[in-house]
C-alpha positions as CSV (number, residue, x, y, z in Angstrom):
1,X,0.0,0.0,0.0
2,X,2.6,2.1,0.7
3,X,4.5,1.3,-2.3
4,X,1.4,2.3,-4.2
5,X,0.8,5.5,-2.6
6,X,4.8,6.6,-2.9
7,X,4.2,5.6,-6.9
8,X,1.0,8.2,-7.1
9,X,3.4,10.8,-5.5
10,X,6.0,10.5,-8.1
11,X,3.1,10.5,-10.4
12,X,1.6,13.7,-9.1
13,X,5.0,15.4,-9.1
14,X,5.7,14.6,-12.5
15,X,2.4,16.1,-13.4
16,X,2.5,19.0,-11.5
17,X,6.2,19.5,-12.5
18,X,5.2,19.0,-17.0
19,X,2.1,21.5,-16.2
20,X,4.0,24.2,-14.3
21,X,7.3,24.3,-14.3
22,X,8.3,22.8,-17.9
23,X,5.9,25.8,-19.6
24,X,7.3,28.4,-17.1
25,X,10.8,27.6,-18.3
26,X,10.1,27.4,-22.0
27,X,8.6,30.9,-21.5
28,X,11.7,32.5,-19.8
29,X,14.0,30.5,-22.6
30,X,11.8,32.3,-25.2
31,X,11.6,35.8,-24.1
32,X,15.5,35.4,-23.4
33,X,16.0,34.3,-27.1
34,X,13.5,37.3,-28.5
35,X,15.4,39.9,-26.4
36,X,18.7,38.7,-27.7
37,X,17.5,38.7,-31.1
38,X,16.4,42.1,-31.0
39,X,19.8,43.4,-29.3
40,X,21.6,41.6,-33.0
41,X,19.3,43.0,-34.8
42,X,19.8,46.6,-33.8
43,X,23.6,46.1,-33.7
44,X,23.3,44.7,-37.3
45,X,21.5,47.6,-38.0
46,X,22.8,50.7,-35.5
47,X,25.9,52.7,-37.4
48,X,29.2,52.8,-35.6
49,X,32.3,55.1,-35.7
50,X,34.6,53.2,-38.4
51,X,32.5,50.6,-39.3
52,X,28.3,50.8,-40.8
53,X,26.7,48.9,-39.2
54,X,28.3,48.4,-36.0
55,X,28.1,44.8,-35.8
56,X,27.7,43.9,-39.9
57,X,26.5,40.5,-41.1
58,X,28.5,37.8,-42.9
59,X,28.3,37.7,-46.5
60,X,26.3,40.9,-46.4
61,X,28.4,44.4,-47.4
62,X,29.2,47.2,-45.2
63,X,30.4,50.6,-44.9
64,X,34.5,51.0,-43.2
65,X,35.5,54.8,-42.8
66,X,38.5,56.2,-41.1
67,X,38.4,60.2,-41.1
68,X,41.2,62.2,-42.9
69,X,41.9,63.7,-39.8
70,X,42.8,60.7,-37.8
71,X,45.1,59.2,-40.6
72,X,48.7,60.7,-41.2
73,X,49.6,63.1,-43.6
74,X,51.5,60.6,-46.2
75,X,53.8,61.6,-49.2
76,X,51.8,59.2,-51.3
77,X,48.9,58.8,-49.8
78,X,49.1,55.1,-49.6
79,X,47.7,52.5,-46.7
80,X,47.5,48.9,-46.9
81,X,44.6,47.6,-45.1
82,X,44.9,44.6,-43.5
83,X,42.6,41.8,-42.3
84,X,43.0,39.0,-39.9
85,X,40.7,36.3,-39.4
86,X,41.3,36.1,-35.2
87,X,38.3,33.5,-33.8
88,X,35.3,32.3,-35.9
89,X,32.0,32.3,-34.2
90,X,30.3,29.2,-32.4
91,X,28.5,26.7,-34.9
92,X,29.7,28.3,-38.2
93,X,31.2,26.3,-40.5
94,X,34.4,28.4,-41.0
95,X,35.4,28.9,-44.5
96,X,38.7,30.8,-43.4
97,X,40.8,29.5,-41.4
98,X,41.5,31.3,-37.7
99,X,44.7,33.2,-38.0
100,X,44.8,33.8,-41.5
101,X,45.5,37.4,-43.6
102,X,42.1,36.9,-45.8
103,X,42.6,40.1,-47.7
104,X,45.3,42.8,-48.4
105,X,45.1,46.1,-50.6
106,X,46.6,48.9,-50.7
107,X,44.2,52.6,-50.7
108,X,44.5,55.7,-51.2
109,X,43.3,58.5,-49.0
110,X,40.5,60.5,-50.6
111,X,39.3,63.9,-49.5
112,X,36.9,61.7,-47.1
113,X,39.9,59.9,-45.7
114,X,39.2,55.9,-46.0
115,X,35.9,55.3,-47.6
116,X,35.4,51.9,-48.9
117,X,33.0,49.1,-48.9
118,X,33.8,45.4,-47.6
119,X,32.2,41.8,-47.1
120,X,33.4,38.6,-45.2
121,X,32.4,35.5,-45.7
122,X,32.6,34.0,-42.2
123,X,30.5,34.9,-39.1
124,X,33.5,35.4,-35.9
125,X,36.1,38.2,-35.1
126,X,38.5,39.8,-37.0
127,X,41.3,42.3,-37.2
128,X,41.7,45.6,-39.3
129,X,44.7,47.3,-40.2
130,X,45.8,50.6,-41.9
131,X,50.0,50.5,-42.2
132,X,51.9,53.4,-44.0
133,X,54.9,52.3,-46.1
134,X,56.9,51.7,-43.4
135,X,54.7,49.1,-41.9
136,X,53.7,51.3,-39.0
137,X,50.2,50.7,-37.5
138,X,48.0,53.6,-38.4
139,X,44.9,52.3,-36.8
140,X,43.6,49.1,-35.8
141,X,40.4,47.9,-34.3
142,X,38.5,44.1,-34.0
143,X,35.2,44.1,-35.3
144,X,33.2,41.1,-34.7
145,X,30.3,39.7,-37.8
146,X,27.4,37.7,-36.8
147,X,25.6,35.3,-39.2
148,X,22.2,36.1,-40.8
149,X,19.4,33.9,-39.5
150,X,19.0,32.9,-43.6
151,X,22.1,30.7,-43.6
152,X,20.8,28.5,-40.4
153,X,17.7,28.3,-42.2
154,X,18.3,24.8,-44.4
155,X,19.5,23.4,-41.4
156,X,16.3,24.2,-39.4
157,X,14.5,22.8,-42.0
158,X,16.2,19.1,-42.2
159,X,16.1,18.7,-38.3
160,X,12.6,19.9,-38.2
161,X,12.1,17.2,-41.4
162,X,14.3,14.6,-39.7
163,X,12.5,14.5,-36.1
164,X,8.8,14.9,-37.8
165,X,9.6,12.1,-40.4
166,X,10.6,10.0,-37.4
167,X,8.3,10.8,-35.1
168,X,5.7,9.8,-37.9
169,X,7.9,6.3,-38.3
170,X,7.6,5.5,-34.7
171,X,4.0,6.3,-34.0
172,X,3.3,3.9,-37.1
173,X,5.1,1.4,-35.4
174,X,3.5,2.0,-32.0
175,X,0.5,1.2,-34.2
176,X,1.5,-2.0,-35.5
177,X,3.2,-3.0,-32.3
178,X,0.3,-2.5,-30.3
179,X,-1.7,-5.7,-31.6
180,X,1.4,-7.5,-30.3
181,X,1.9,-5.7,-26.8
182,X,-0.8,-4.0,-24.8
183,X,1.0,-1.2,-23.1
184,X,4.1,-0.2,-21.8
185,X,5.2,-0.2,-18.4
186,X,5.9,2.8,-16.6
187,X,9.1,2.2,-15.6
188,X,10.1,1.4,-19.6
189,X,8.2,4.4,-20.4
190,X,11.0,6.3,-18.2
191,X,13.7,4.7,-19.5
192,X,12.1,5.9,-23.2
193,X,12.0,9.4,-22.0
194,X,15.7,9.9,-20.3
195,X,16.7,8.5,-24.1
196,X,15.1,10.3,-26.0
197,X,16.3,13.8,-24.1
198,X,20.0,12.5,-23.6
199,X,19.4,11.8,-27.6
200,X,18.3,15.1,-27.9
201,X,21.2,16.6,-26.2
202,X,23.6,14.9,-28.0
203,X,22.7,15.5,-31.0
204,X,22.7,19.1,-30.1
205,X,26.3,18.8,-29.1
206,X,27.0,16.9,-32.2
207,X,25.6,19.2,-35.0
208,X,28.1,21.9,-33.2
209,X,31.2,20.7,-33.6
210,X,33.3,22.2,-36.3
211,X,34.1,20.0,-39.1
212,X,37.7,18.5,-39.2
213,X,40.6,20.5,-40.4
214,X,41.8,18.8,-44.2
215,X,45.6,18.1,-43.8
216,X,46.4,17.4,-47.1
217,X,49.1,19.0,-48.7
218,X,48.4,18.1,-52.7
219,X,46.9,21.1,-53.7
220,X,48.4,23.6,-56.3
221,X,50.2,26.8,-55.2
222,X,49.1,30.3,-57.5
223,X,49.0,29.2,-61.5
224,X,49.5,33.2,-62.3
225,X,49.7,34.1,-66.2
226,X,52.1,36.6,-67.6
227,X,50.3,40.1,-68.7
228,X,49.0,39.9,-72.5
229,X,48.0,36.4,-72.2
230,X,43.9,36.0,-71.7
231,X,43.4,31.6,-71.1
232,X,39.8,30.9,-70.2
233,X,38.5,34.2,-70.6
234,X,40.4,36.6,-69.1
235,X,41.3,34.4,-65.4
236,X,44.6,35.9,-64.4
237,X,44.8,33.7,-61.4
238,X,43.2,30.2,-59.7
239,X,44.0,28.2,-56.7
240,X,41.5,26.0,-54.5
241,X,38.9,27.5,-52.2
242,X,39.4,27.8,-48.8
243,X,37.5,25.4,-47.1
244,X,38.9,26.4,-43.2
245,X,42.4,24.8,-44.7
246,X,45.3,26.6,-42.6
247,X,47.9,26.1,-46.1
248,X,45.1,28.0,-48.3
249,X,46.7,30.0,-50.9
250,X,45.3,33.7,-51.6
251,X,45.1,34.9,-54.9
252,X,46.7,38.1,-55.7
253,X,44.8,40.9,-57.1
254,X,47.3,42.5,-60.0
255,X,45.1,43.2,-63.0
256,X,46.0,41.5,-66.4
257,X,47.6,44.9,-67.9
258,X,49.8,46.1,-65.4
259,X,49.6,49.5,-66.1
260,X,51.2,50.7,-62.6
261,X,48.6,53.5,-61.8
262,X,46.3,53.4,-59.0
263,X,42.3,53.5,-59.9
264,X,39.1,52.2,-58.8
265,X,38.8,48.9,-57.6
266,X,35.6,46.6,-57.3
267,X,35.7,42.8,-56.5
268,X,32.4,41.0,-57.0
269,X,31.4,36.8,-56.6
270,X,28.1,35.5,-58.4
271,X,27.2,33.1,-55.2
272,X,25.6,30.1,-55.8
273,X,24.3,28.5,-52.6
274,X,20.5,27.9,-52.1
275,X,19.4,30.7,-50.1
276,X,21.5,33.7,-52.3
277,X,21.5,32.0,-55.9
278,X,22.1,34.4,-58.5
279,X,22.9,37.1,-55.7
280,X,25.9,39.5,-56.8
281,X,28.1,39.9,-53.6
282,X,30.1,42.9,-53.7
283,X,33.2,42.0,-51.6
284,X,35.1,45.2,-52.1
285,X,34.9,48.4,-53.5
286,X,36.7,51.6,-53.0
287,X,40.3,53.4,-54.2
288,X,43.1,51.8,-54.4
289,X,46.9,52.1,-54.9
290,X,49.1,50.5,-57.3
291,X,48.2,46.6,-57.1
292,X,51.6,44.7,-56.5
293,X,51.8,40.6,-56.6
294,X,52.8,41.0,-52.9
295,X,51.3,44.0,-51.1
296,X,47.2,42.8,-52.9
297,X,45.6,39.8,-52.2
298,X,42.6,37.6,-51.2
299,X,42.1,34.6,-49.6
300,X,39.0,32.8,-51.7
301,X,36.5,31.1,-49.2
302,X,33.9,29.7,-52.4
303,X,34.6,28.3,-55.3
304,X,33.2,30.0,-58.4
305,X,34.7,33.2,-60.0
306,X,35.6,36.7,-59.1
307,X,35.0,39.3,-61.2
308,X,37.3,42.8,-60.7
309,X,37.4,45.9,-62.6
310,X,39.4,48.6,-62.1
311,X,38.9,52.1,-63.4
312,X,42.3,54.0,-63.6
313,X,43.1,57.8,-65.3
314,X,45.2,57.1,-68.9
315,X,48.3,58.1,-69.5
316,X,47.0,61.3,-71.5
317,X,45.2,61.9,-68.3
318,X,41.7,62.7,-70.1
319,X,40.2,59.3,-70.0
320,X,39.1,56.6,-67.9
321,X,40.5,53.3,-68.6
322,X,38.1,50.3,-67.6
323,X,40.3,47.1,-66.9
324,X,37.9,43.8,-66.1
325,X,39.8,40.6,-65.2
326,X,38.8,37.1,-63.0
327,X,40.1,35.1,-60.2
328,X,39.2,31.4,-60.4
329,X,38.5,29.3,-57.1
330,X,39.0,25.8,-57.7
331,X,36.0,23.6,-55.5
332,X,38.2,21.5,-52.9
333,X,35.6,18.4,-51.6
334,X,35.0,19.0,-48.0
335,X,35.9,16.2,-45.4
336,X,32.6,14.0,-44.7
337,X,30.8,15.9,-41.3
338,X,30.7,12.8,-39.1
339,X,29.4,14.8,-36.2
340,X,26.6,16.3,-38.2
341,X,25.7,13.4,-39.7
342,X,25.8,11.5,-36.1
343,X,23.4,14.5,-34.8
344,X,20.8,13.8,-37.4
345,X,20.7,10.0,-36.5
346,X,20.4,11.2,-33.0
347,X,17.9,13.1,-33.8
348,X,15.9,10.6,-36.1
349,X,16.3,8.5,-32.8
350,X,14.7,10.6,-30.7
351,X,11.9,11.0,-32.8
352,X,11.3,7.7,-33.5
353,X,11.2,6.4,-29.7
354,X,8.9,9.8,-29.0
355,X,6.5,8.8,-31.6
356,X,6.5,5.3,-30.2
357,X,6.0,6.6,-26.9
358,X,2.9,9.0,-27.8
359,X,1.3,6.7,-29.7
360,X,1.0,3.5,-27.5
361,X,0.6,6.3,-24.6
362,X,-2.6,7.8,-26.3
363,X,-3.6,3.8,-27.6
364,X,-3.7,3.2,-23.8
365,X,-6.2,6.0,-23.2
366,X,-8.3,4.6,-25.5
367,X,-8.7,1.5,-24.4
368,X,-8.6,2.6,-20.7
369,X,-12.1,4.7,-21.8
């Protein structure tokens, strides 16, 4: 008897802790997660001192000024911007690898100073830098990119696909089992439960994990053409993407007539993922110096091509000069993502055993009526 009655008082527990406590903390998790969202989105939004927006968003363009009168008063007028990948952000799969120089140019100071327009591809923290000649440090600031919710979005869709399919499995075999075994007992029904949330959290630990770095060593170095020649349609230079590989090789930005004059610079990439097919990324735009072999480059993070132009005075000094080249990213095959692929399996596990569990739960209700 008193076994019985100490059963009911786990029971009653149980029920007042799911009908209570369980919504209260879903509700504090959710206005947690809408306040935080709405702090991003004002700081993806809010315009800063150097950098507009303050906090800008991976793969999306944004606004870097430095005023004239914070920048020294230079022969030439000639900085070379820097960046520095320094930490990539939690859950991203990092294209660039931490620690690497992803981009180099030199610019020119304008009556405005610094005014150019930049993109990066990975969500995480980086470092910029303005050097004269020398290599003296003319400023220098982090500035930290968070990812737009539109590049989480396919993965919300296959776990949302992966549990419901599941879940729709194992309530169809609750069904079928059912004719074999009455019911469940309660203390199996327990067990199902702790599984199914330890299944849960591991998957959720699983799907985080950053891929593996690649450590091979095969791949070819810069394949750059002498000026005059125009192979494949005007690509100057091609090496493999990125793919978060710490021996990625940049690709240099010198134009395919190397005329020696500063200009106009704009690097573009046709991107070809599902959510921003056919999108036209502008990855930088602005004045530049003289484009050297050394001093300009970029690190590629996608396969595909990058189209520059550069818009430079003539000789005569009465003309514009228009010069269009590409940079070619060869695709590198990614290593296979055991962890993510281990998450989804977890996750098709824990739907399956909670569809089993509902339905012979809610088959047990019925014939208990």
């Amino acid at each position: 008897m008193s076994f019985q009655l100490t059963d009911h008082s786990r029971r009653s527990l149980w029920e007042q802790f799911k009908l209570v406590v369980l919504p209260m903390i879903f509700s504090v998790l959710i206005i947690s997660a809408l306040v935080l969202s709405v702090h991003f989105y004002r700081m993806s939004y809010a315009p800063g001192v150097n950098f507009s927006p303050l906090t800008p968003k991976s793969q999306r363009s944004f606004s870097f000024n430095v005023s004239k009168d914070h920048l020294p008063d230079l022969p030439g007028g000639t900085l070379f911007l820097k960046i520095r990948k320094e930490k990539g952000s939690f859950g991203s799969a990092s294209y660039w690898h931490s620690g690497k120089t992803v981009f180099s140019v030199p610019l020119r100071i304008s009556s405005c100073g610094i005014c150019i327009r930049l993109a990066l591809w990975d969500p995480g923290i980086y470092r910029i830098t303005l050097s004269d000649p020398s290599g003296r440090q003319v400023f220098s600031s982090p500035l930290r990119v968070i990812a737009p919710l539109a590049l989480y979005r396919d993965d919300l869709v296959l776990i949302f696909l992966t549990v419901f399919l599941s879940w729709g499995s194992g309530k169809l075999a609750a069904s079928v089992l059912g004719e074999v075994k009455p019911c469940l007992t309660s203390s199996l029904q327990q067990k199902i439960r702790l599984v199914i949330l330890a299944a849960g959290l591991m998957a959720l630990g699983l799907i985080f994990i950053p891929y593996p770095e690649m450590k091979e060593h095969h791949f070819p170095l810069i394949s750059s053409m002498p000026a005059g020649t125009v192979p494949d349609k005007g690509v100057v230079a091609s090496a493999p993407e990125s793919e978060g590989r710490s021996e990625a090789n940049p690709l240099p930005l010198s134009p395919l007539e190397a005329n020696g004059s500063p200009g106009y610079l704009t690097i573009r990439h046709h991107m070809d993922s599902w959510t921003e097919f056919g999108r036209t990324l502008t990855i930088f735009e602005g004045e530049v110096g003289i484009l050297g072999s050394k001093n300009s480059f970029f690190l590629p993070p996608d396969d595909g091509r990058y189209f520059l132009s550069l818009w430079s005075i003539a000789s005569s000094g009465r003309s514009l000069v228009d010069t269009h080249w590409a940079l070619r990213s060869i695709p590198v095959s990614p290593p296979i993502p055991l962890a993510l692929l281990s998450g989804l399996a977890l996750f098709s596990l824990s739907g399956f055993l909670g569809g089993v569990l509902l339905g012979r739960s809610v088959r047990d209700k019925h014939r208990r009526l």
